[in-house]
C-alpha positions as CSV (number, residue, x, y, z in Angstrom):
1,X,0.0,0.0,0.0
2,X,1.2,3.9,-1.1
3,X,0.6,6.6,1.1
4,X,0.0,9.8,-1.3
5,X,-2.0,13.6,-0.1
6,X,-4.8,15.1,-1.4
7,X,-4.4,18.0,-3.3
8,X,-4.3,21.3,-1.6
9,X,-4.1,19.9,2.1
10,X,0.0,21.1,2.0
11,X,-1.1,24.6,2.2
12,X,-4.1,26.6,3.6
13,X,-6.9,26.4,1.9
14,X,-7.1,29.4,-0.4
15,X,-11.3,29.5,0.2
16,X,-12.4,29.3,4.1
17,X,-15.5,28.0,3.3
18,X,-13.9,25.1,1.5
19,X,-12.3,22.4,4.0
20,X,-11.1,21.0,0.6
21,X,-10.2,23.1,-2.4
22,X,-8.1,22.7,-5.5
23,X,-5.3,25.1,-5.3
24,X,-5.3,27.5,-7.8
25,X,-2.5,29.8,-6.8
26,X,0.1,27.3,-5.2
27,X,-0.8,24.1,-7.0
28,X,2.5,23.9,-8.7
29,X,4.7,24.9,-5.3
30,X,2.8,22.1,-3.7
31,X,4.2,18.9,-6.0
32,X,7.2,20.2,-5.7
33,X,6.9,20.2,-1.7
34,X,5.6,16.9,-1.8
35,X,8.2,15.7,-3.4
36,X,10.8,17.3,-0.8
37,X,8.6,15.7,1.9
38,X,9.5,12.3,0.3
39,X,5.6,11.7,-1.1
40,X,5.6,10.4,-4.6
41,X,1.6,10.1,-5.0
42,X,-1.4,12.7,-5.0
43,X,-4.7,12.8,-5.5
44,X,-5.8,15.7,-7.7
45,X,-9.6,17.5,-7.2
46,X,-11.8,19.7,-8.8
47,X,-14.0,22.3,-7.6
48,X,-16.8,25.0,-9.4
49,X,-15.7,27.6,-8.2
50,X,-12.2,28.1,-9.5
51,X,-12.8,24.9,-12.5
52,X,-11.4,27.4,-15.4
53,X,-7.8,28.0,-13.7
54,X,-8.0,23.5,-12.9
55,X,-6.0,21.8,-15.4
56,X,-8.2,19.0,-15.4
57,X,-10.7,21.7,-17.1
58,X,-7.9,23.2,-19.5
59,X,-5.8,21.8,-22.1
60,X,-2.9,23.9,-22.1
61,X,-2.9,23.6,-18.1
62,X,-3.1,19.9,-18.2
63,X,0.2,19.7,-21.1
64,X,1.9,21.7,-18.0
65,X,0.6,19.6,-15.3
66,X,1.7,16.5,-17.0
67,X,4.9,17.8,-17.3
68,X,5.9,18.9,-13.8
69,X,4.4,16.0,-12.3
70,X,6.4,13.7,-14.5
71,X,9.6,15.8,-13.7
72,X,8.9,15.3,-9.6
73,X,8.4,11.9,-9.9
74,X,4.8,12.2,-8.1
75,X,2.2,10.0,-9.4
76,X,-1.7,11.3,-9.7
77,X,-3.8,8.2,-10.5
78,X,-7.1,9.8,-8.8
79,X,-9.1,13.1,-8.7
80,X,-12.2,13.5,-6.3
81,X,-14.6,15.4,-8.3
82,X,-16.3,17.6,-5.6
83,X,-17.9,19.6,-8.3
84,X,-20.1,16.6,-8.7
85,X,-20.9,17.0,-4.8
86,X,-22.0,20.5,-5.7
87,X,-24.3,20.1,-9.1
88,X,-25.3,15.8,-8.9
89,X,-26.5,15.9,-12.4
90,X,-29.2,13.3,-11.3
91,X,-30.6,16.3,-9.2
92,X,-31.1,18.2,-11.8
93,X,-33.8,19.3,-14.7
94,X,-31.1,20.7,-16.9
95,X,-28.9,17.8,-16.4
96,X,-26.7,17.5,-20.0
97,X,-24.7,20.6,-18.8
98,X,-23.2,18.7,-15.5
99,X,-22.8,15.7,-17.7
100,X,-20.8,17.5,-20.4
101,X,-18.9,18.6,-17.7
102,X,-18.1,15.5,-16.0
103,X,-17.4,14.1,-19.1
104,X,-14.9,17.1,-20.5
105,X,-13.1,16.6,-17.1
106,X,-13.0,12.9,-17.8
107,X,-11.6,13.0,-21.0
108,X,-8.8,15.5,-19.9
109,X,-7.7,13.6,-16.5
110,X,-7.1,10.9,-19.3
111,X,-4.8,12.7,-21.0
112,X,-3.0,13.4,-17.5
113,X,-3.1,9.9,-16.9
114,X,-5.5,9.8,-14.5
115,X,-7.5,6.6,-13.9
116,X,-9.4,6.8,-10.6
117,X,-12.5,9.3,-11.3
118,X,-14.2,9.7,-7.3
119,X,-17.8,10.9,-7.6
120,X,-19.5,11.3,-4.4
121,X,-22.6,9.7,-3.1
122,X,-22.5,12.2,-0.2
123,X,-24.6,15.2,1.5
124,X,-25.6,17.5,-1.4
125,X,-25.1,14.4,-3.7
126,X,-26.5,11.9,-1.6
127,X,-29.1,9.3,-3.3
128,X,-32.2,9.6,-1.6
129,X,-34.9,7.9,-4.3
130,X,-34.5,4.9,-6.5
131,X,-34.9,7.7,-9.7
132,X,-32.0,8.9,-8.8
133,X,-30.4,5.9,-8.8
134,X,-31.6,5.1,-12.1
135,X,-31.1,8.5,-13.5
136,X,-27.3,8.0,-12.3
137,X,-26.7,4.2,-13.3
138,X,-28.1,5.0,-17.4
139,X,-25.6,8.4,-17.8
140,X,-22.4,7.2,-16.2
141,X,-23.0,3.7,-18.2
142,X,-22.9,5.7,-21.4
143,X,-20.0,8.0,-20.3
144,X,-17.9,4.7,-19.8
145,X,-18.3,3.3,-23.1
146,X,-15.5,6.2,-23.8
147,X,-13.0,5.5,-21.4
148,X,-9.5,4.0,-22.0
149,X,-9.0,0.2,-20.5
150,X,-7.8,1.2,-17.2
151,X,-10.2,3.9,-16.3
152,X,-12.8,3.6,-13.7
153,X,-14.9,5.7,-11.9
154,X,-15.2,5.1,-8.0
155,X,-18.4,5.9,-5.4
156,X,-17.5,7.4,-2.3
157,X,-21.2,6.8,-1.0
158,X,-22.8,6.8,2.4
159,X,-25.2,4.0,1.2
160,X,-25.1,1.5,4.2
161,X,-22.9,-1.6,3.9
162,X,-25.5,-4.2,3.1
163,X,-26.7,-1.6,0.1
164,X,-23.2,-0.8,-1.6
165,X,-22.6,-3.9,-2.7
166,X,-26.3,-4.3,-4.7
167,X,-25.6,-1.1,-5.9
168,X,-22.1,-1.8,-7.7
169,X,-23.5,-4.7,-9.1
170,X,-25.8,-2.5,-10.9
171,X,-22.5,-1.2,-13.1
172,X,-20.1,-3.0,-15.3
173,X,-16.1,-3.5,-14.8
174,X,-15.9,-0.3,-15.4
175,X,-16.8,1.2,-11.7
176,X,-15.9,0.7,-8.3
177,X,-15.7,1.7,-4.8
178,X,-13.6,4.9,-3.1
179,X,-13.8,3.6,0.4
180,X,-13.5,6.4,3.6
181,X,-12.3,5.6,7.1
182,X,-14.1,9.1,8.2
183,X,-16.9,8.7,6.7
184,X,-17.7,4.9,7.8
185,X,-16.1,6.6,11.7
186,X,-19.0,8.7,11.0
187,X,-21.5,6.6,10.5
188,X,-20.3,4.2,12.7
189,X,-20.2,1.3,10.6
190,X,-19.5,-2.2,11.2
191,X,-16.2,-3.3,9.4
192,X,-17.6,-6.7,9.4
193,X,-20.6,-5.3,7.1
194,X,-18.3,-3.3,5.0
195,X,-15.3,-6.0,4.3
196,X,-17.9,-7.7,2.3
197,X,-17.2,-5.3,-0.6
198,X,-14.1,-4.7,-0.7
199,X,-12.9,-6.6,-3.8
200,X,-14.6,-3.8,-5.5
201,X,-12.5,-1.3,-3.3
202,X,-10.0,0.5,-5.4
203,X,-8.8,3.3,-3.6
204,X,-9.1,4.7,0.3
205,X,-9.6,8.0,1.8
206,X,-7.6,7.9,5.1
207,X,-9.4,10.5,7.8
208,X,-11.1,10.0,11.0
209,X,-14.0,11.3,12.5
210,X,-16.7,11.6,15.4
211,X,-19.2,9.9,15.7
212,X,-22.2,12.1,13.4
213,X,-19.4,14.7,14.0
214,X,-16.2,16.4,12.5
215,X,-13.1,15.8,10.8
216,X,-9.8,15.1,14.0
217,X,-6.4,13.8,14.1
218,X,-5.5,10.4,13.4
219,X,-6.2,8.4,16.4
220,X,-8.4,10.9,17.8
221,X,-12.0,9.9,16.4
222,X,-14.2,6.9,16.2
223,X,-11.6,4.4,13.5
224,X,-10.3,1.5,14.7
225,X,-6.9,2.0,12.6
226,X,-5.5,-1.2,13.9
227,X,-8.7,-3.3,13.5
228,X,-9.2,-1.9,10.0
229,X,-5.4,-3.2,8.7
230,X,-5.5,-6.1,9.9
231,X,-8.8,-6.7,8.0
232,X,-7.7,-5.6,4.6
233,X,-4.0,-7.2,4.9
234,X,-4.9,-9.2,2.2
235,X,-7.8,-8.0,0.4
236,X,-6.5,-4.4,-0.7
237,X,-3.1,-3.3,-1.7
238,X,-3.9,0.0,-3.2
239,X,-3.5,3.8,-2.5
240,X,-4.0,5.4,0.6
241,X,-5.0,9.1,0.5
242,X,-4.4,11.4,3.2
243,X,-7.7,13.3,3.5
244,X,-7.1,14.6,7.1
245,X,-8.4,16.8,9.7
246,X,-6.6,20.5,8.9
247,X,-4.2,22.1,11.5
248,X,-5.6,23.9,13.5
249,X,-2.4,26.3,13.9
250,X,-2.7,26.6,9.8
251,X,0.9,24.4,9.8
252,X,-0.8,22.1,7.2
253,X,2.7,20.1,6.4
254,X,3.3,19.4,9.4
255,X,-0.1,17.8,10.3
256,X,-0.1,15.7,7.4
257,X,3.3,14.3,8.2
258,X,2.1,13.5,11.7
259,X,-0.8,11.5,10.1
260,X,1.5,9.9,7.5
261,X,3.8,8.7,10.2
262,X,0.7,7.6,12.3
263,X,-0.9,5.2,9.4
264,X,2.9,3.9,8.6
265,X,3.2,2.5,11.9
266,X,-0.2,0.0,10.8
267,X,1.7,-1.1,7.9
C-alpha cells in the first residue's frame, strides 16, 4: 500500500469555506513540496468555483501539469470530483450541462493519466430515491463506453454496507468503490458489514472522524486504525489518501506528516 496527499491539504486552503479546495494559486509549489517531503503520490480535485484555472478543465494547463508532475516523480492516479458534490447531475432538470462537464473533465484527467475518477454519493449528492439511482446508473453507463482500459470511476457513498454492494452490481467492470475511514467513523459502521465489498474497493480515503461529528487527528476519532489493517492485509493493496483533519495552527505540512507517520506505523 502507497501513502500519497490530497491536493491542496500542504497549504491553507485558499477559500475558508472550502475544507477541501483545488489550489489555484500554489498548486504547482505544492508537488514540488511533496516531493521534498518524500511523497511520490497525490490525489488531484476539482472544484466549481475556481474549475477554469483546474487543469483538469484546461488543455494547455493539463500539457503543464503532466509535465511537472512527470519531472517530480509524483504519481496522480485519482481526482475526487467535488464539483459533482456541488451540481449531482441526477438532481437536476437541466442535467446535459453537468454531464458534459463531467465528461470534459474525464476526458482531460485521461490525458493526464489519471484513472481513478471519485464521484460522491455524499450530503448535497447523496441518493435519496430509486430515480436517482436510475437517473445515475443510465448516464455514467454511457460516459464509460468512452473511457480508455484502465479507467474507472469510484463511489465514495454513504449508502449502508448491506446496500453498496447491490448497488455496484448495478454497473459494469468499469466502476468501483472509493472507500472512507471518516466517513464509515461517521456513521459508525460495522467493518464486518463493509469487508464484504471490498474486492470492489480501489482506492481509500484515510481520515477519521466523530461519531455524526467532524473531521480530528488520526487516532483521535471513532476508526479503529489497527482493526481496520489487519482486516484488509490481504484483500487491498492499493492507495492510501491522506484526506485529514486541517491544522488547527494553519501548519498544514506538518499535520499531514504526523498522520502519515501515524498510518505507517499499521503497515
Amino acid at each position: 500500500m502507497k501513502i500519497g496527499f490530497m491536493q491542496g491539504r500542504l497549504f491553507r486552503s485558499e477559500n475558508k469555506k472550502f475544507v477541501q479546495y483545488f489550489p489555484s494559486k500554489t498548486w504547482k509549489k505544492e508537488i514540488n513540496l511533496g516531493k521534498k517531503n518524500a511523497f511520490h503520490l497525490m490525489e488531484w480535485t476539482a472544484n466549481l468555483e475556481n474549475i477554469k484555472k483546474n487543469p483538469v478543465y484546461n488543455l494547455k494547463l493539463a500539457n503543464k501539469a503532466k509535465k511537472i508532475i512527470k519531472n517530480c516523480n509524483l504519481k496522480v492516479n485519482s481526482l475526487t470530483c467535488d464539483f459533482f458534490m456541488q451540481k449531482p447531475f441526477f438532481k437536476f432538470s437541466n442535467k446535459d450541462k453537468y454531464i458534459n462537464l463531467l465528461k470534459k473533465i474525464i476526458d482531460i484527467g485521461q490525458f493526464m493519466g489519471i484513472k481513478y475518477f471519485i464521484l460522491p454519493l455524499v450530503d448535497n449528492s447523496s441518493i435519496k430515491n430509486l430515480n436517482h439511482e436510475n437517473i445515475l446508473i443510465n448516464e455514467l453507463l454511457k460516459i464509460s463506453r468512452s473511457f480508455d482500459h484502465k479507467s474507472m470511476i469510484l463511489f465514495e457513498t454513504d449508502y449502508p454496507p448491506r446496500n453498496v454492494l447491490k448497488f455496484i452490481k448495478k454497473f459494469n467492470g468499469k466502476f468501483g468503490i472509493n472507500y472512507d475511514t471518516g466517513n464509515s467513523a461517521s456513521l459508525n459502521y460495522d467493518f464486518n458489514d463493509e469487508i464484504k465489498y471490498f474486492e470492489y474497493v480501489k482506492n481509500i480515503h484515510i481520515k477519521d472522524r466523530l461519531i455524526n461529528g467532524p473531521t480530528v487527528r488520526l487516532g483521535k476519532g471513532n476508526w479503529n486504525y489497527r482493526k481496520f489493517f489487519s482486516l484488509i492485509k490481504n484483500r487491498y493493496n492499493g492507495n492510501l489518501i491522506l484526506q485529514t483533519a486541517r491544522s488547527k495552527n494553519e501548519n498544514e505540512l506538518e499535520e499531514i506528516l504526523i498522520n502519515r507517520n501515524f498510518v505507517k506505523n499499521f503497515l
